[in-house]
C-alpha positions as CSV (number, residue, x, y, z in Angstrom):
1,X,-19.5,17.7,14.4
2,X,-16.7,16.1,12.6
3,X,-16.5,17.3,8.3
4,X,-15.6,14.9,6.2
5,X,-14.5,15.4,2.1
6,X,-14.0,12.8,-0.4
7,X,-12.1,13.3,-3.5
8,X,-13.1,10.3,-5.3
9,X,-16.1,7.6,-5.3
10,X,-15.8,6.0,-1.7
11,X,-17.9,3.0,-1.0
12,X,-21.3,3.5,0.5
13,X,-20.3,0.5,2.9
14,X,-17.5,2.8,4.3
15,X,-19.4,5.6,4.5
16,X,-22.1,4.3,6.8
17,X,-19.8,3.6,8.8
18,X,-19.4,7.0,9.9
19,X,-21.4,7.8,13.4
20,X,-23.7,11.0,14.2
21,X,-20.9,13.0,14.5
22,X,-19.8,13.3,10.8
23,X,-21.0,15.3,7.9
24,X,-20.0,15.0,4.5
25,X,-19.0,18.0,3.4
26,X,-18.3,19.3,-0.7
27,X,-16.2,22.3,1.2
28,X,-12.7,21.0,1.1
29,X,-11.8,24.2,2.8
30,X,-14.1,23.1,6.0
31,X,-13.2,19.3,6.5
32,X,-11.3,17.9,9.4
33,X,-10.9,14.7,7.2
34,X,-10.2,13.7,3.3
35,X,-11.1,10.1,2.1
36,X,-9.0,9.7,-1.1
37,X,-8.2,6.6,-3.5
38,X,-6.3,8.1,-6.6
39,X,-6.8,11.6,-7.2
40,X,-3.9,13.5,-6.9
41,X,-3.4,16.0,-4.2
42,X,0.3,17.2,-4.7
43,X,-1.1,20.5,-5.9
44,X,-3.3,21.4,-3.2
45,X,-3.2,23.6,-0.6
46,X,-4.7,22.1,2.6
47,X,-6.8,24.2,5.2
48,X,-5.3,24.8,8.9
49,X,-9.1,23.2,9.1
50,X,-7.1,19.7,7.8
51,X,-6.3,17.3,10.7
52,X,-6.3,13.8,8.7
53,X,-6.2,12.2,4.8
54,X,-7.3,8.4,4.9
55,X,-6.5,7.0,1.5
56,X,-8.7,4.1,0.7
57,X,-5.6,1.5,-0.4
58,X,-2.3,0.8,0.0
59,X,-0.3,2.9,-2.1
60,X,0.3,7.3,-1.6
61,X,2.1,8.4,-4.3
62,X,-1.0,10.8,-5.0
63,X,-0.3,12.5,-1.6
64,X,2.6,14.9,-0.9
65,X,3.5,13.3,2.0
66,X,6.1,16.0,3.3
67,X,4.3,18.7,3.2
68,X,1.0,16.9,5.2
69,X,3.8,15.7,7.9
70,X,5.5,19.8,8.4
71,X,0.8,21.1,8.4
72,X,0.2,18.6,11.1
73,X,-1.7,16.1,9.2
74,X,-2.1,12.3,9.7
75,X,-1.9,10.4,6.6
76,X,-3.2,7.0,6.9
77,X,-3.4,3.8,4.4
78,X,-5.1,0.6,4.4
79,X,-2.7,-2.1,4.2
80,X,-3.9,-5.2,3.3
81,X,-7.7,-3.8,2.6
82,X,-7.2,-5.2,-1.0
83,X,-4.8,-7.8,-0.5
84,X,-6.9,-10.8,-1.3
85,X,-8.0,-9.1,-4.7
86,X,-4.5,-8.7,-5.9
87,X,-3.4,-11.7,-4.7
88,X,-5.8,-13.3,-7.2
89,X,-4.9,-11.4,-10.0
90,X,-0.7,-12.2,-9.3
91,X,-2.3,-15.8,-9.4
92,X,-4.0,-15.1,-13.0
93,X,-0.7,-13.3,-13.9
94,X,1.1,-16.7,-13.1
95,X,-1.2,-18.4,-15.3
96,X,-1.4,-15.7,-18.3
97,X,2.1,-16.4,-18.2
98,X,2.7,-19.6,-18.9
99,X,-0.1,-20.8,-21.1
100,X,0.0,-17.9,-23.8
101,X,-3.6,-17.4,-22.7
102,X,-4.3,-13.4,-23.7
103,X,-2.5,-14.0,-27.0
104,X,-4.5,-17.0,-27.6
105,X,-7.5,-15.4,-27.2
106,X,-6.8,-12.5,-29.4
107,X,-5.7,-15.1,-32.2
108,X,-9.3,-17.2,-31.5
109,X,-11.3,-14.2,-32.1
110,X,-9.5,-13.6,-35.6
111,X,-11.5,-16.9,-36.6
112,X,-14.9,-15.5,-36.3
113,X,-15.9,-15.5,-40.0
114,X,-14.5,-18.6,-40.5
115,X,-17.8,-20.5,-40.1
116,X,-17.1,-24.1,-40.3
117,X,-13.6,-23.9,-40.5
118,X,-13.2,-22.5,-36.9
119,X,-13.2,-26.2,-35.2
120,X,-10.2,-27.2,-37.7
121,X,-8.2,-24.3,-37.4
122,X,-8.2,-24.3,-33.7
123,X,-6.8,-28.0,-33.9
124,X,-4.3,-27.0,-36.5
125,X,-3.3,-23.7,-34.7
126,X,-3.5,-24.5,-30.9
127,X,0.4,-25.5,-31.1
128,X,1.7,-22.0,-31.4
129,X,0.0,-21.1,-28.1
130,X,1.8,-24.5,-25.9
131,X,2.6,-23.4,-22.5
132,X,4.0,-24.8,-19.1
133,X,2.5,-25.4,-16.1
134,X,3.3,-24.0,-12.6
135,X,3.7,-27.0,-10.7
136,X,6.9,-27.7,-9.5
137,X,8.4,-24.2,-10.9
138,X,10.2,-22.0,-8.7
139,X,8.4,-18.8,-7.4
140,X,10.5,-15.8,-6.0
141,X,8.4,-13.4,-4.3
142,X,10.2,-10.1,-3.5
143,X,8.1,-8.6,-0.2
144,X,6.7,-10.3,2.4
145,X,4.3,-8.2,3.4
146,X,0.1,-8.7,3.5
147,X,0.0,-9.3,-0.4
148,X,3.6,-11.1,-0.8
149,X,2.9,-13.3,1.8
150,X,-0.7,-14.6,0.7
151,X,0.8,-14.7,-3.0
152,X,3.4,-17.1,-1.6
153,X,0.9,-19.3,0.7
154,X,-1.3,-19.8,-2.8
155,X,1.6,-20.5,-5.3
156,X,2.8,-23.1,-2.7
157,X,-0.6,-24.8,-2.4
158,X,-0.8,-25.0,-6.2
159,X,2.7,-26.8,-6.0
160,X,5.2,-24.1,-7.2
161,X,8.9,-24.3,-5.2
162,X,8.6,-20.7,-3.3
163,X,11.3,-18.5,-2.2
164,X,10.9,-15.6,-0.4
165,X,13.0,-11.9,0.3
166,X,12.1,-9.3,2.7
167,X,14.5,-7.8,5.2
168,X,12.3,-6.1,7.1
169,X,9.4,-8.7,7.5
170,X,6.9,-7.8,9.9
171,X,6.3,-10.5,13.0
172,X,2.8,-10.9,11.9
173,X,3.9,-11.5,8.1
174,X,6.4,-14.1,9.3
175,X,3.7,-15.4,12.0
176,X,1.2,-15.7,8.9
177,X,3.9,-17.3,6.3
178,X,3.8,-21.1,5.5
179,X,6.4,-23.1,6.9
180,X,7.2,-24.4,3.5
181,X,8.3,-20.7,1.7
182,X,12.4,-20.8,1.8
183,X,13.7,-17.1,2.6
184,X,16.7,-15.9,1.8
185,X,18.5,-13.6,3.1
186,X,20.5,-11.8,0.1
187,X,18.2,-10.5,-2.7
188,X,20.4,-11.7,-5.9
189,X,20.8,-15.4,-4.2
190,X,16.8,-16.1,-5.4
191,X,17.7,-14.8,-8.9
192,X,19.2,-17.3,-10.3
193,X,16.4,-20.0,-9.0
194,X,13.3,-19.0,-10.2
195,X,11.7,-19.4,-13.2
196,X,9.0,-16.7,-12.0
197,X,9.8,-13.5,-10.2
198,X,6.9,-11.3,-8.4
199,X,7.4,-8.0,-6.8
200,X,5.6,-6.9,-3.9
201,X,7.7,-3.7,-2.5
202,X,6.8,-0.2,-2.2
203,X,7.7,2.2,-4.4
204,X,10.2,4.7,-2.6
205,X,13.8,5.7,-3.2
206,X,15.1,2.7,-2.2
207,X,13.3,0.5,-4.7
208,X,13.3,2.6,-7.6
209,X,14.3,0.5,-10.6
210,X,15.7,-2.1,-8.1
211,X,14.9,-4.6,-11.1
212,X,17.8,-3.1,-13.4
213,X,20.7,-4.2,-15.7
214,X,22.7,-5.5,-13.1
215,X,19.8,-8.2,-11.2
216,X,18.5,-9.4,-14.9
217,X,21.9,-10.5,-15.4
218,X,21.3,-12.5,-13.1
219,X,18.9,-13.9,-13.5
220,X,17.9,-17.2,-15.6
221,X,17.1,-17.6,-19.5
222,X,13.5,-17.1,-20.1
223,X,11.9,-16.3,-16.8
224,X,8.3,-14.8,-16.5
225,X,8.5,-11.5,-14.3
226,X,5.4,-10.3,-12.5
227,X,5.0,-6.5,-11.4
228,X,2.0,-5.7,-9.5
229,X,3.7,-3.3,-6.9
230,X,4.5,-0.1,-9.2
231,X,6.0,0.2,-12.2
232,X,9.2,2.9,-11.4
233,X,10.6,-0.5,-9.5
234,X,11.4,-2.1,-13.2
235,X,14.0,-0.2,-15.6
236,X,11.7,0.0,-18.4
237,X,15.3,0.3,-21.0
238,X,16.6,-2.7,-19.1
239,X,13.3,-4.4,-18.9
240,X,13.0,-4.4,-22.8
241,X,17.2,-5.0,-23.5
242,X,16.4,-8.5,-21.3
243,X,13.5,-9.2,-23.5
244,X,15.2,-9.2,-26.5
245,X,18.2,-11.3,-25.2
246,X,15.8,-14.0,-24.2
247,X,16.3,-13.3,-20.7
248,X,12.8,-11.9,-19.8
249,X,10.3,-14.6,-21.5
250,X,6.8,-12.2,-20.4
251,X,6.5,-9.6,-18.1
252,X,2.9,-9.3,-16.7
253,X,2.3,-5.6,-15.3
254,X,-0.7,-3.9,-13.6
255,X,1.5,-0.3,-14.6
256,X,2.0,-0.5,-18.1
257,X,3.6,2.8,-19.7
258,X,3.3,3.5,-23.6
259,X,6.7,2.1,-24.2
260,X,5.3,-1.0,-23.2
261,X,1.9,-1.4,-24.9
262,X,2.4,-3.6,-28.3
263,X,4.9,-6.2,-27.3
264,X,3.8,-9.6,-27.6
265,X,6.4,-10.3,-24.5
266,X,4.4,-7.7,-22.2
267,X,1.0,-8.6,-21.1
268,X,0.1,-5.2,-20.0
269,X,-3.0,-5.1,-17.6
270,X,-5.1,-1.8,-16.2
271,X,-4.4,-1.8,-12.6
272,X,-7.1,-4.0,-11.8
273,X,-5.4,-5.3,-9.2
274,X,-7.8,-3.5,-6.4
275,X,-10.5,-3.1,-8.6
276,X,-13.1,-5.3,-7.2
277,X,-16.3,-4.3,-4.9
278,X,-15.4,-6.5,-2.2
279,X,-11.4,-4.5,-2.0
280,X,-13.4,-0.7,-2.5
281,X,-15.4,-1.7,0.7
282,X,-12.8,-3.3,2.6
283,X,-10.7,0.1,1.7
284,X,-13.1,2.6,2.7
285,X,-14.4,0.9,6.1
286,X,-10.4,0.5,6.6
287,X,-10.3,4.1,6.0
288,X,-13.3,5.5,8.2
289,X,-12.4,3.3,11.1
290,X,-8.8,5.0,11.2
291,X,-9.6,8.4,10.6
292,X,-12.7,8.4,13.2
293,X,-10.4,6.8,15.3
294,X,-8.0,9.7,15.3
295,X,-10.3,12.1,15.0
296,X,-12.2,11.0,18.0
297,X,-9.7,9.5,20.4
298,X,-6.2,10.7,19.2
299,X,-5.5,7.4,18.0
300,X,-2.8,6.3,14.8
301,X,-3.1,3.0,13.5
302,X,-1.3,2.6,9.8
303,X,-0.4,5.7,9.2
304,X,2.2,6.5,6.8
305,X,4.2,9.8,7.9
306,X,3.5,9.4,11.7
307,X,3.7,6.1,14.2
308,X,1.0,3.9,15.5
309,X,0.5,4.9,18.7
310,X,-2.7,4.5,20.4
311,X,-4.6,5.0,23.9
312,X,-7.9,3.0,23.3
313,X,-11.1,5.0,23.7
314,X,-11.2,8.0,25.3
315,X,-12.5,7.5,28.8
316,X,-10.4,10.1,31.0
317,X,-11.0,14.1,31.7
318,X,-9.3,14.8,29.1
319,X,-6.7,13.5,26.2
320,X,-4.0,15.9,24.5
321,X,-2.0,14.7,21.0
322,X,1.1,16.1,20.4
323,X,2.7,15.7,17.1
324,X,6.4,16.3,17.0
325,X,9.7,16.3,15.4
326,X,11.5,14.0,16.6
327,X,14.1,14.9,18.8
328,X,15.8,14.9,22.4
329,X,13.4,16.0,25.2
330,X,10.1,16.5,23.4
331,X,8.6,14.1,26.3
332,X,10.1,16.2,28.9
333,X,8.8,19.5,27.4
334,X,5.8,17.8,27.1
335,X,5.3,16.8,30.4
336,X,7.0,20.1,31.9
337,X,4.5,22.3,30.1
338,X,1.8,20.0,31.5
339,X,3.0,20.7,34.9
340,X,3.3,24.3,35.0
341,X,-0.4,24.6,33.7
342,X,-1.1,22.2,36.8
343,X,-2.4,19.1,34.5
344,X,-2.0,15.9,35.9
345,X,-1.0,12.8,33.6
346,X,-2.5,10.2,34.1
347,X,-1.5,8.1,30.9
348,X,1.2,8.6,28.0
349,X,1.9,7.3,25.1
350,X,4.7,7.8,23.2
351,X,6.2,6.6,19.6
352,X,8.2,7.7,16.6
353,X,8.5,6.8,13.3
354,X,11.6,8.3,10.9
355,X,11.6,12.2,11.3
356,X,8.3,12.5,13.3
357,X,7.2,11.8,16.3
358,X,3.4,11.7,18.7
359,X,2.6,11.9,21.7
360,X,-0.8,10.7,23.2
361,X,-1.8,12.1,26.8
362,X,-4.2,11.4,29.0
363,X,-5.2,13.9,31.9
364,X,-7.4,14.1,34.6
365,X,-8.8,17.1,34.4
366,X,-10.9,18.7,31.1
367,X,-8.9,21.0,29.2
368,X,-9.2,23.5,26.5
369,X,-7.1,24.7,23.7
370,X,-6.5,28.4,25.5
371,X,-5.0,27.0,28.3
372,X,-2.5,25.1,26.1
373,X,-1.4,27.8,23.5
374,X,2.0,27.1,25.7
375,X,2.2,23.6,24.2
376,X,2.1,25.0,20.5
377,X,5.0,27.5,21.0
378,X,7.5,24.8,22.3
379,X,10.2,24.7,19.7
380,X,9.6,21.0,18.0
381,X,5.9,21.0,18.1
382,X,4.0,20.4,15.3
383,X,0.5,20.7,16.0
384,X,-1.6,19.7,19.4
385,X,-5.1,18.5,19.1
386,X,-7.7,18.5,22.1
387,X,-10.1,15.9,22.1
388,X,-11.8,15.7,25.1
């Protein structure tokens, strides 16, 4: 029996998708697996119990992810879960943009006493609130991936001029991306194009206040920026110096900070941008499908501090996963071990991903987790799980 622990509201529709062989558990201490959305774990300490943390969306700043890879724990995500549901809400930021539509509807709700006067005053003072339209503007999307690309697909079918940046788009991102999106391959040559910019990175080191001094210099008067990745990749100071220059005409932002609230150039919005029903269910089946996976065959599909690597259902004996630093000869060791405890391998899988490593075996005999203690001690090994 498999524990599982949830540290926020998880959808019922994910839950049920867990088989006979899981229990929810309120024990955090107990569970084999945490399903998380935004509570913050960076202050916990996790159980030698701990073996996986599925977060139900795309993002894990809320999870140390360090300190998970050097316990042995899987951290997955569910990339593209919730894709559609911010994809619709870049499209309203688009739109919020250019027609002055929050600020008009702040201004019409000032009328409400006005009685018979509210049809005349609209007329009279509809002129402050003119906007543009999309059509035939020039989109830069910045990201390519699950959201970046179906952002770009729907600006181009309403008609808007899209350019797209990613250096490191995936096959199935370009596979999925309309012939008609430009790319570009320097960041600072779509700049100077578009009259809207979106951002659809992740946050890391390497993105951090990428939007700074420096690329709103380049960019032209007046253009509406749209943030719905995180808001560390905008400099906030240079952010607000290029709104007052007339640089920055709105900036639409699902991460608004106080020093952004009360701006009539900032149309702040409360992360919404996964908050519908149908995103929380695709999220948390996401989730339970990849955790059970692991948990039950050994197998990584989007996880975030180790590599896909994956077997299929576990038919054999017996199947072994090794996670590992990776280094020279951990396959060897591996396999060596293995030998001298007279297991024979009859599949292997092997991937890596940055620092870490894994290592999926099958074998043709069962096993048990006595026999290979001398697996654990080999200098490089992280943890070794027995599933069958």
């Amino acid at each position: 029996m498999y524990k599982i622990a949830t540290l926020n509201n998880i959808s019922p529709k994910g839950l049920i998708c867990f088989n006979d062989k899981y229990h929810i558990t309120d024990d955090i201490n107990e569970a084999d697996g945490i399903l998380v959305r935004s509570h913050t774990m960076h202050d916990m300490e996790f159980s030698k119990n701990l073996k996986a943390i599925a977060r139900a969306g795309a993002g894990v700043n809320n999870i140390p992810l360090d300190k998970c890879s050097e316990a042995g724990i899987v951290v997955f995500n569910t990339p593209g879960a919730n894709a559609n549901a911010v994809k619709e809400l870049v499209l309203a930021g688009l739109l919020i943009s250019s027609r002055k539509i929050s600020s008009a509807l702040e201004w019409t709700n000032t009328l409400k006493d006005k009685g018979d006067e509210v049809e005349k005053l609209i007329e009279k003072g509809k002129k402050q609130f003119v906007g543009s339209e999309i059509r035939g503007k020039t989109l830069a999307v910045i990201g390519l991936g699950a959201i970046g690309v179906m952002v770009a697909n729907s600006a181009s079918a309403l008609g808007m001029k899209v350019i797209g940046y990613d250096p490191f788009i995936s096959v199935k991102s370009a596979l999925e991306l309309s012939r008609k999106i430009e790319l570009v391959d320097k960041f600072d040559d779509l700049l100077g194009q578009a009259h809207y910019i979106t951002l659809h990175v992740p946050m890391m080191d390497a993105t951090e206040k990428m939007i700074n001094k420096e690329k709103f210099s380049k960019m032209r008067e007046d253009v509406k920026l749209l943030n719905f990745a995180r808001g560390g990749i905008v400099d906030e100071e240079a952010l607000l110096e290029a709104i007052h220059l007339g640089i920055v005409d709105r900036y639409v932002t699902d991460f608004p900070s106080a020093r952004l609230l009360g701006n009539e150039k900032i149309i702040p919005i409360p992360h919404l941008g996964a908050s519908t029903p149908e995103s929380e269910e695709n999220c948390a089946i996401m989730a339970v499908d990849q955790i059970s996976d692991y948990l039950e065959n050994g197998n990584i599909t989007n996880s975030v501090n180790f590599p896909d690597c994956t077997l299929g259902e576990c038919v054999t004996a017996g199947r072994i996963g090794v996670l590992n630093k990776n280094i020279p000869n951990m396959v060897g060791k591996i396999s060596n071990v293995l030998g001298e405890l007279n297991i024979n391998i009859s599949d292997m899988n092997n991937r890596s991903k940055g620092k870490n490593a894994y290592t999926l075996v099958d074998v043709d005999t069962k096993i048990t987790n006595s026999q290979i203690e001398q697996l654990r001690n080999v200098d490089g090994i992280i943890a070794v799980r027995v599933m069958k």
